[in-house]
N, C-alpha and C positions, 0 to 999 in steps of 0.2 A: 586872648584865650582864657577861656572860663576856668577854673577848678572843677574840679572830677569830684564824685562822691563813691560812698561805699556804704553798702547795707552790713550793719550788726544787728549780733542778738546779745539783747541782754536779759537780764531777771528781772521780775514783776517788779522785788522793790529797789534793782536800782535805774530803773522805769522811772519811779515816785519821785528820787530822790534829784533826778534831774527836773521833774517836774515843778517842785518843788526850789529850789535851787536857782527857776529863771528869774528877772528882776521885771517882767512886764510878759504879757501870755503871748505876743508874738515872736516871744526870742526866742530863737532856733536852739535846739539842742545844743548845735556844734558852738555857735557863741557861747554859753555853759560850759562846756568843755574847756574852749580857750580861755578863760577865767580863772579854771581850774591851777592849783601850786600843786605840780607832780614833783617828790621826793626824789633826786637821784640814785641815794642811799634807804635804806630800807631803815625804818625808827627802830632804836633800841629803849629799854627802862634807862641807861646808864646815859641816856642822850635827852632824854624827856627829863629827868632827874636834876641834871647837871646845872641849870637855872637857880635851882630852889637851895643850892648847896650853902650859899652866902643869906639866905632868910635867917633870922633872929627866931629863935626856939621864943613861943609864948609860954606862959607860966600856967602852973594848974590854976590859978587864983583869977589868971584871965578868964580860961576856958569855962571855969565854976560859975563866974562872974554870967557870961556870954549865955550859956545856957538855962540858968535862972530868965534872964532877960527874955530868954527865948518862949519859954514857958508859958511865963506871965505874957506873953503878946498874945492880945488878941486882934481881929478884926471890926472895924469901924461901926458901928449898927448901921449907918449910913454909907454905903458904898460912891457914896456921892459927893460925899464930904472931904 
């Protein structure tokens, strides 16, 4: 016995986003889908946060450092190289 399907509607862009999304043009949507990590809980700031709590503070002297470097970069004349 086969599986059943069901007609949705969804929005233009999240249309794209499945489109987008497959790993080769003839993967069906619902493969997509089943790919998908659905949440059981809804994200919080204080649950996306929670990671970064044990990260080491960088110094102004990095950050001064980092953006200077930033500045000065430029791109290759040769994109080839």
């Amino acid at each position: 016995m086969g599986m059943g399907s069901k007609n949705i509607s969804i929005s233009e862009d999240a249309y794209l986003r499945l489109r987008r999304a497959r790993r080769h043009p003839n993967e069906s949507f619902s493969e997509v889908i089943r790919r998908g990590h659905w949440d059981d809980e809804a994200s919080t700031a204080r649950a996306w946060l929670e990671p970064f709590g044990s990260v080491p503070e960088v110094s102004e002297a990095v950050l001064d450092e980092l953006e200077a470097n930033q500045k000065a970069d430029r791109p290759p004349k040769d994109k080839w190289s």
